[in-house]
TORSE-566240 format. One record per atom (N, C-alpha, C): residue number from 1; residue in three letters; atom name; x, y, z negated. Coordinates in Angstrom, 2 decimals. Atoms other than C-alpha are relative to their C-alpha. Layout:
<atoms>
<atom seq="NUM" type="ALA" atom="CA" x="X" y="Y" z="Z"/>
...
</atoms>
This chain:
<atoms>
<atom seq="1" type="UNK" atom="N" x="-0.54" y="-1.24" z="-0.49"/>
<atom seq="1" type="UNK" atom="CA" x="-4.45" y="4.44" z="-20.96"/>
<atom seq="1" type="UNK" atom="C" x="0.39" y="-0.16" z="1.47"/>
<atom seq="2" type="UNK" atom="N" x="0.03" y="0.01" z="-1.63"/>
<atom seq="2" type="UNK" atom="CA" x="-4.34" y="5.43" z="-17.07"/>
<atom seq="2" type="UNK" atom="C" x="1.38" y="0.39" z="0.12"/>
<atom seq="3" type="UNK" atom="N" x="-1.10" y="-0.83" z="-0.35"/>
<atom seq="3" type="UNK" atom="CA" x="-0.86" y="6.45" z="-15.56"/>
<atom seq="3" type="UNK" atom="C" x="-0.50" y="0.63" z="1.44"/>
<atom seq="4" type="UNK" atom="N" x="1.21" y="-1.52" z="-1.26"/>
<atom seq="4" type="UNK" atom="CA" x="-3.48" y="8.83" z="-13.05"/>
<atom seq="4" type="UNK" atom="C" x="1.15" y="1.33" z="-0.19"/>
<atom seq="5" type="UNK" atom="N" x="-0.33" y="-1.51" z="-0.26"/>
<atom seq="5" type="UNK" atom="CA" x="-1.27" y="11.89" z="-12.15"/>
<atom seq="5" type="UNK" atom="C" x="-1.46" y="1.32" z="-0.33"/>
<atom seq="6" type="UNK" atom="N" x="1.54" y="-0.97" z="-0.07"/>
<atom seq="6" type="UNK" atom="CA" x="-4.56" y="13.59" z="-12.35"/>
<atom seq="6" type="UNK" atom="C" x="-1.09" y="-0.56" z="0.00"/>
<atom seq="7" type="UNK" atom="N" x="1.49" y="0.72" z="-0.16"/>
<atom seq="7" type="UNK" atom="CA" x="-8.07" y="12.97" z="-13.15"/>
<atom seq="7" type="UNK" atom="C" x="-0.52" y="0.62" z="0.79"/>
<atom seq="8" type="UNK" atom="N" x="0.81" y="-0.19" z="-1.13"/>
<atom seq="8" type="UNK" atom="CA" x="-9.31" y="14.52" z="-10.35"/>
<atom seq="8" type="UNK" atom="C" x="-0.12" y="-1.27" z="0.94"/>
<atom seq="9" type="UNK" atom="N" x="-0.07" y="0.69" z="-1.38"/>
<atom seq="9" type="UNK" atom="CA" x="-10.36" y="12.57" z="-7.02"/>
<atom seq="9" type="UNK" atom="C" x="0.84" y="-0.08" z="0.61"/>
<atom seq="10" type="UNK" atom="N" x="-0.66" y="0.55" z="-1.33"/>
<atom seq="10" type="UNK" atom="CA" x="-7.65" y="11.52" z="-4.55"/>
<atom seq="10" type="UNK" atom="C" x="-0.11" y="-0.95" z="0.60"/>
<atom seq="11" type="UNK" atom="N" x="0.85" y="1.63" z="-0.97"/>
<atom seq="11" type="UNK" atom="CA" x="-8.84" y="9.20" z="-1.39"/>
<atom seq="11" type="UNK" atom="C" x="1.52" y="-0.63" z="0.36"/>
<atom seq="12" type="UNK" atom="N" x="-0.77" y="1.09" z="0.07"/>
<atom seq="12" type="UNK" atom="CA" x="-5.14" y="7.82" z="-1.99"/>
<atom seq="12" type="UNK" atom="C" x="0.61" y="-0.60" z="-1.09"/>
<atom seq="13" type="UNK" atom="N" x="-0.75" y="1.02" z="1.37"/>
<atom seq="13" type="UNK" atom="CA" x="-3.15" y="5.62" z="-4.26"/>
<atom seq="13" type="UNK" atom="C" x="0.95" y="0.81" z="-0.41"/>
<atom seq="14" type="UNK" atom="N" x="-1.06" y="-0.98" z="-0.05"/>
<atom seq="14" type="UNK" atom="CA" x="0.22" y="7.69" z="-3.96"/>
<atom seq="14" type="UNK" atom="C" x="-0.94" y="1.31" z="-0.77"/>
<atom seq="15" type="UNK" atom="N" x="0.09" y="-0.94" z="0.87"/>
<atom seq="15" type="UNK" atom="CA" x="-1.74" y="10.65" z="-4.99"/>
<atom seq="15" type="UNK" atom="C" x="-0.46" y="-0.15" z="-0.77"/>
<atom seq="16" type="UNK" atom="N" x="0.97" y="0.35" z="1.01"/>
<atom seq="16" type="UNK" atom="CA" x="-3.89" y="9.18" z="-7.81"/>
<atom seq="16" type="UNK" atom="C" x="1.59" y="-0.53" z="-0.91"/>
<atom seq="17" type="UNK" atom="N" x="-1.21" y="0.99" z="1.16"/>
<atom seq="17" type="UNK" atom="CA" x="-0.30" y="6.98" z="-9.41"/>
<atom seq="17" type="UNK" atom="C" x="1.74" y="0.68" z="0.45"/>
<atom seq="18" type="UNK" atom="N" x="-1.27" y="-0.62" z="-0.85"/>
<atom seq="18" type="UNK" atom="CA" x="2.66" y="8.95" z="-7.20"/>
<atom seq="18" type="UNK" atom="C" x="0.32" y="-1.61" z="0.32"/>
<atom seq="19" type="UNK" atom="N" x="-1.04" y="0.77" z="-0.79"/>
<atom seq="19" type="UNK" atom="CA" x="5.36" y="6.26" z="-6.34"/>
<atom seq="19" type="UNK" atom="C" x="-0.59" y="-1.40" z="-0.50"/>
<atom seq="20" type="UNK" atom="N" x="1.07" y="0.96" z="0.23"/>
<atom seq="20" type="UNK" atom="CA" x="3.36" y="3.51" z="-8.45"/>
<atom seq="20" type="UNK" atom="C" x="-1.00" y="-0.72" z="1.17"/>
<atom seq="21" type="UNK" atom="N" x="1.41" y="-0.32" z="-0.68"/>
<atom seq="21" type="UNK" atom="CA" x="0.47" y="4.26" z="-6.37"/>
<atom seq="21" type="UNK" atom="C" x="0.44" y="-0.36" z="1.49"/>
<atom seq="22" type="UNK" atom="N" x="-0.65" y="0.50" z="-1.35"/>
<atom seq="22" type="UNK" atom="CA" x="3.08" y="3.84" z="-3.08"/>
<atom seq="22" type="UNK" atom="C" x="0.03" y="-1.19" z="0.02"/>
<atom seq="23" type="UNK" atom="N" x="-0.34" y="1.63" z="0.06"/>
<atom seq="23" type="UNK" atom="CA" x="4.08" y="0.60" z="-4.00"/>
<atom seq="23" type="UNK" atom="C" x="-0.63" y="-0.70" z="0.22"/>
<atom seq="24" type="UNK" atom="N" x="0.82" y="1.24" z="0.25"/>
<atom seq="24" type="UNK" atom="CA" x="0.76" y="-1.04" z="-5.09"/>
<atom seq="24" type="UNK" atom="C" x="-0.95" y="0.38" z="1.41"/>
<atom seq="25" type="UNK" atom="N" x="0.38" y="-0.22" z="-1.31"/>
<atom seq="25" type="UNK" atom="CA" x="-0.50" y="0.77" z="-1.40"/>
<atom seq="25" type="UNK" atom="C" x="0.94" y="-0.80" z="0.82"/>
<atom seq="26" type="UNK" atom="N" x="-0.40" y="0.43" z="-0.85"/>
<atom seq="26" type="UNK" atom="CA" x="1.88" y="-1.00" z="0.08"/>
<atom seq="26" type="UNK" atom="C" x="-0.38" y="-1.43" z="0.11"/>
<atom seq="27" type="UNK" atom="N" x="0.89" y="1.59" z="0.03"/>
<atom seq="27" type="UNK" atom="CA" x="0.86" y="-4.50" z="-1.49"/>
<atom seq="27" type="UNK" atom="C" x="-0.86" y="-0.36" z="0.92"/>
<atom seq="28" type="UNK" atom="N" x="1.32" y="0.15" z="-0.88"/>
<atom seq="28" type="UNK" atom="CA" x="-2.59" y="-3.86" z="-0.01"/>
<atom seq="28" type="UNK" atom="C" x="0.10" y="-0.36" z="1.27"/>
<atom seq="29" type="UNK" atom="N" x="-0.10" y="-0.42" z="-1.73"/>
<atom seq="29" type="UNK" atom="CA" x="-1.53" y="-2.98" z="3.19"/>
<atom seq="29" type="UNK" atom="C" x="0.41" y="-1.71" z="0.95"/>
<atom seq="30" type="UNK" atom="N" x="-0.34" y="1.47" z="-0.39"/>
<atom seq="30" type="UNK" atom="CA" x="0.39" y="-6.43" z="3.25"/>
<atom seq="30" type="UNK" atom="C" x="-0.82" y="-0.83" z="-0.15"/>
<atom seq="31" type="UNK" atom="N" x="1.65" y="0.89" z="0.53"/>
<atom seq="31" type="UNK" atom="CA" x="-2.94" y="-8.61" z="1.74"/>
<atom seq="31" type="UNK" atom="C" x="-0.57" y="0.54" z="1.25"/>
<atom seq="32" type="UNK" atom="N" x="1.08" y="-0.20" z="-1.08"/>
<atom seq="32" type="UNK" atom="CA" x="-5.01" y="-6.70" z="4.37"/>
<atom seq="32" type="UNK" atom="C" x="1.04" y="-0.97" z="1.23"/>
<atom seq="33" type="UNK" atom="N" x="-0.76" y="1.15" z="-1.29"/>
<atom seq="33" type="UNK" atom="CA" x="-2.46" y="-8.01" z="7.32"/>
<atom seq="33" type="UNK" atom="C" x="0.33" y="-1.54" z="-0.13"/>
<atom seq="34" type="UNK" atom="N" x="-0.32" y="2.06" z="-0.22"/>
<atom seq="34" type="UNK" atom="CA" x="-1.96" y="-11.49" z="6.17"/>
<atom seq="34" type="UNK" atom="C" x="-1.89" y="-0.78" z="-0.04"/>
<atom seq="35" type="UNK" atom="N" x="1.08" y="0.30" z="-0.44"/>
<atom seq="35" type="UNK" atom="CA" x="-5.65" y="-12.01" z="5.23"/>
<atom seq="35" type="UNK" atom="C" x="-1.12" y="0.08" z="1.54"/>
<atom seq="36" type="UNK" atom="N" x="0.41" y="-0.12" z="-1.26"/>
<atom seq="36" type="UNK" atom="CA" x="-6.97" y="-10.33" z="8.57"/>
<atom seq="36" type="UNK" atom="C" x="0.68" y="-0.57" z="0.96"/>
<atom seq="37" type="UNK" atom="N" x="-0.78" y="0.43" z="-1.13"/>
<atom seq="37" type="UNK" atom="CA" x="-4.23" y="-10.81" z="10.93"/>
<atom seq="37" type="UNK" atom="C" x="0.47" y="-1.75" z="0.23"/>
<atom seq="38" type="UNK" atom="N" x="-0.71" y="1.59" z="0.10"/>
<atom seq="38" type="UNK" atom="CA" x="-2.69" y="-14.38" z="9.92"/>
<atom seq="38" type="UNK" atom="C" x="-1.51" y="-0.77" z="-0.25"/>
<atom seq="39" type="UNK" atom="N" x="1.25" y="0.55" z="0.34"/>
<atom seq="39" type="UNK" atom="CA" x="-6.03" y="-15.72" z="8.41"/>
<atom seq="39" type="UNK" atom="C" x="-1.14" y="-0.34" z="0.20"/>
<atom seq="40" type="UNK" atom="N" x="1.47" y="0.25" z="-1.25"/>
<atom seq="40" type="UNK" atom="CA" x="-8.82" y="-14.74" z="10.80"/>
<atom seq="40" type="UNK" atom="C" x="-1.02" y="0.88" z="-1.12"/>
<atom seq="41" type="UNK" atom="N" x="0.58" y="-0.45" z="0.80"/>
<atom seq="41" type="UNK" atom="CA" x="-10.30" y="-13.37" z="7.60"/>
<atom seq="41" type="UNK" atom="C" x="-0.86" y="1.35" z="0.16"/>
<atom seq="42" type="UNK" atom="N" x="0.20" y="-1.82" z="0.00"/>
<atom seq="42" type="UNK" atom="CA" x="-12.86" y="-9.98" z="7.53"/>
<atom seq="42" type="UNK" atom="C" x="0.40" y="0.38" z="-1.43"/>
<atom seq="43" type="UNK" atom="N" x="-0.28" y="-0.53" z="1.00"/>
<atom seq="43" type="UNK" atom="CA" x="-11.61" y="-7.48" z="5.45"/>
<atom seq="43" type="UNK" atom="C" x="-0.11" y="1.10" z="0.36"/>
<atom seq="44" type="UNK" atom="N" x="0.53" y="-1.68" z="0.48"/>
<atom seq="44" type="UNK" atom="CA" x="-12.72" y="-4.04" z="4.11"/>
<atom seq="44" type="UNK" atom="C" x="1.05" y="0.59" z="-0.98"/>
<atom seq="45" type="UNK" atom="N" x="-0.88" y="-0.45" z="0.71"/>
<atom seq="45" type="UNK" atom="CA" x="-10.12" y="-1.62" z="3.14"/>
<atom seq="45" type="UNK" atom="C" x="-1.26" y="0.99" z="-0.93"/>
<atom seq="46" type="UNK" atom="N" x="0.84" y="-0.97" z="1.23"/>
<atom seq="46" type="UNK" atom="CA" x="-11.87" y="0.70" z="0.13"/>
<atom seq="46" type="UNK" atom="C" x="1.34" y="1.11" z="-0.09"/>
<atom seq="47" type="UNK" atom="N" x="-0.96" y="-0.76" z="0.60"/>
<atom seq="47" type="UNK" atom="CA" x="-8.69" y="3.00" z="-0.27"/>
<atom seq="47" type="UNK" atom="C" x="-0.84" y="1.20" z="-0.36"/>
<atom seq="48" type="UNK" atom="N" x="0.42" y="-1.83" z="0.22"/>
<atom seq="48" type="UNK" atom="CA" x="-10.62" y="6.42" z="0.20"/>
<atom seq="48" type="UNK" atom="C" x="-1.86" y="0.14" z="-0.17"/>
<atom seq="49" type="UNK" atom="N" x="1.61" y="0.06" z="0.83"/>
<atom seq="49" type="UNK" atom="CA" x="-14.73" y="4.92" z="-1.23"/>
<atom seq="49" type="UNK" atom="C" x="0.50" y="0.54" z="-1.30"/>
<atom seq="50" type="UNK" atom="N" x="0.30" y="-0.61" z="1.00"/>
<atom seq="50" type="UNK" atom="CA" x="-15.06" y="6.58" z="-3.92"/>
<atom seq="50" type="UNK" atom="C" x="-0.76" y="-0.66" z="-1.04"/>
<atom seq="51" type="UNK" atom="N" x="0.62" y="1.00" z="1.25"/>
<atom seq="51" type="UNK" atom="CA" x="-17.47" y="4.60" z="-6.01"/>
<atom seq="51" type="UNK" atom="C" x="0.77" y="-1.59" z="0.40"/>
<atom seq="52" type="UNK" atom="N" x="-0.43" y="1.07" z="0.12"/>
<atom seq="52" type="UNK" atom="CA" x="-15.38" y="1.34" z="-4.89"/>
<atom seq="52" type="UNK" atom="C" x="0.96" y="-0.37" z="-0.81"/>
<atom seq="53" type="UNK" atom="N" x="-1.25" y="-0.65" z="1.15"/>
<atom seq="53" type="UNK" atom="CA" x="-12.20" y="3.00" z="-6.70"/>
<atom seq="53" type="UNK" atom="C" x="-0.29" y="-0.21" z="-0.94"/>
<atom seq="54" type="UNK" atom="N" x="0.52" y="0.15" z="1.46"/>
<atom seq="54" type="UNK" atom="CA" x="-13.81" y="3.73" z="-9.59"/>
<atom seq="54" type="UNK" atom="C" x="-0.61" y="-1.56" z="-0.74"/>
<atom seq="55" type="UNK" atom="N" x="0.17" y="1.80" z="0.72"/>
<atom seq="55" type="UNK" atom="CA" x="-15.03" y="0.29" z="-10.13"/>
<atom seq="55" type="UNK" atom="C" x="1.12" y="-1.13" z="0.43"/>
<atom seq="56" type="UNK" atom="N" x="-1.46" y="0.62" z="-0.16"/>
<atom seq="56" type="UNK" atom="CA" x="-11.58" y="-0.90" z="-9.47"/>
<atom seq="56" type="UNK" atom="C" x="0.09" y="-0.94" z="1.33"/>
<atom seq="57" type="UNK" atom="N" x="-0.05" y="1.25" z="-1.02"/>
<atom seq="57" type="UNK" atom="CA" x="-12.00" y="-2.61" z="-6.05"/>
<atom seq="57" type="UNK" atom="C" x="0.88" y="1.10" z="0.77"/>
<atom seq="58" type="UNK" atom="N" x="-0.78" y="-0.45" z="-0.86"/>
<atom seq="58" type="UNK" atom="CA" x="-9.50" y="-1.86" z="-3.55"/>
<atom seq="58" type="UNK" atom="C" x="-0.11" y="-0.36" z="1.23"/>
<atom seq="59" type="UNK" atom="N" x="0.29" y="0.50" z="-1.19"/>
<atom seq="59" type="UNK" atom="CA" x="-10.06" y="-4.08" z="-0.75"/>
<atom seq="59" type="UNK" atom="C" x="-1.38" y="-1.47" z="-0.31"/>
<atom seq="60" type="UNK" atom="N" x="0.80" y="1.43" z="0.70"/>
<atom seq="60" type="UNK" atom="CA" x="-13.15" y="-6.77" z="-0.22"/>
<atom seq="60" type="UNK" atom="C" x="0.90" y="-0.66" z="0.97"/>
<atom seq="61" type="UNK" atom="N" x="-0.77" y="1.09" z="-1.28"/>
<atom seq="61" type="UNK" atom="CA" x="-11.99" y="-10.15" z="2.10"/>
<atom seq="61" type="UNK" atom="C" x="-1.25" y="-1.24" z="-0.46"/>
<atom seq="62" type="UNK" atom="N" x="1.44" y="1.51" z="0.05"/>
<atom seq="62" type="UNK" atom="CA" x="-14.39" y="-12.99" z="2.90"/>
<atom seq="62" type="UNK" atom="C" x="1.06" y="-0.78" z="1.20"/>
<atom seq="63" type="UNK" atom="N" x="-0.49" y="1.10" z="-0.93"/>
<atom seq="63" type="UNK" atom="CA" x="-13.07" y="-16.36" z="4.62"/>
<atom seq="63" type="UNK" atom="C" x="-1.39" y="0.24" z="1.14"/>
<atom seq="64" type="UNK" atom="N" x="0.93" y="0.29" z="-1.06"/>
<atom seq="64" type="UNK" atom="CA" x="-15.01" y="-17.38" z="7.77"/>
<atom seq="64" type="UNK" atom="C" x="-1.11" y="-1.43" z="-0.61"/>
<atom seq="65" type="UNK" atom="N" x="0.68" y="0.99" z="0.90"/>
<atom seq="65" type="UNK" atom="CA" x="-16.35" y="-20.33" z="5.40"/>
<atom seq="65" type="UNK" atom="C" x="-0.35" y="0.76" z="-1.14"/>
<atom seq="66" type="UNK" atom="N" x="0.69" y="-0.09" z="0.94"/>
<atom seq="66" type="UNK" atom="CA" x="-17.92" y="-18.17" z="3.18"/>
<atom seq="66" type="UNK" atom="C" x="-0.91" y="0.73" z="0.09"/>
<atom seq="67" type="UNK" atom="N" x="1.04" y="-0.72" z="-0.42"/>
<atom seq="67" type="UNK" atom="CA" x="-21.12" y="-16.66" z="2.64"/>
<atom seq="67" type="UNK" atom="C" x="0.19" y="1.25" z="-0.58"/>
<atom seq="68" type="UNK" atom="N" x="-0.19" y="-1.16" z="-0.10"/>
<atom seq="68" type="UNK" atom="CA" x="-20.06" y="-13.60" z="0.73"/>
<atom seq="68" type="UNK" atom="C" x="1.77" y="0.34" z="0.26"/>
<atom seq="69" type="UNK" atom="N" x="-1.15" y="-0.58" z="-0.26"/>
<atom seq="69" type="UNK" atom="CA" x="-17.29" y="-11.22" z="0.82"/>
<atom seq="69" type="UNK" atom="C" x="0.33" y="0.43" z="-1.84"/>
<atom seq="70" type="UNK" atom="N" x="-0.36" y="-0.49" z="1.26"/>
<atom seq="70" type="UNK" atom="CA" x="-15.41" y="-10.40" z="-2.45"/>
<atom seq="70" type="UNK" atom="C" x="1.37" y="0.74" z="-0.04"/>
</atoms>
């Protein structure tokens, strides 16, 4: 069972989970800045893909030692 405010589309977290949805946006937000910023790392935010959502990815991140990104 989903705690989705709505099964419609929203290209955010907050509106897809409300205050849930704030929180675990805020996680991200921190993972994206420590992997990119501190790490050197590339990283791909997904918040507002649409087919990345749905298959539960939120962000990819690849080291500089690796050949893909996950």
């Amino acid at each position: 069972m989903s705690d989705r405010l709505t099964s419609e589309w929203t290209p955010t977290a907050e509106g897809a989970f409300g205050q849930s949805g704030k929180k675990g946006r805020i996680g991200e937000l921190f993972m994206i800045e420590v992997l990119k910023n501190k790490l050197g790392w590339d990283v791909v935010d997904y918040e507002d893909d649409y087919e990345k959502q749905i298959s539960g990815i939120d962000i990819g991140f690849k080291s500089p030692a690796w050949r893909n990104m996950y």
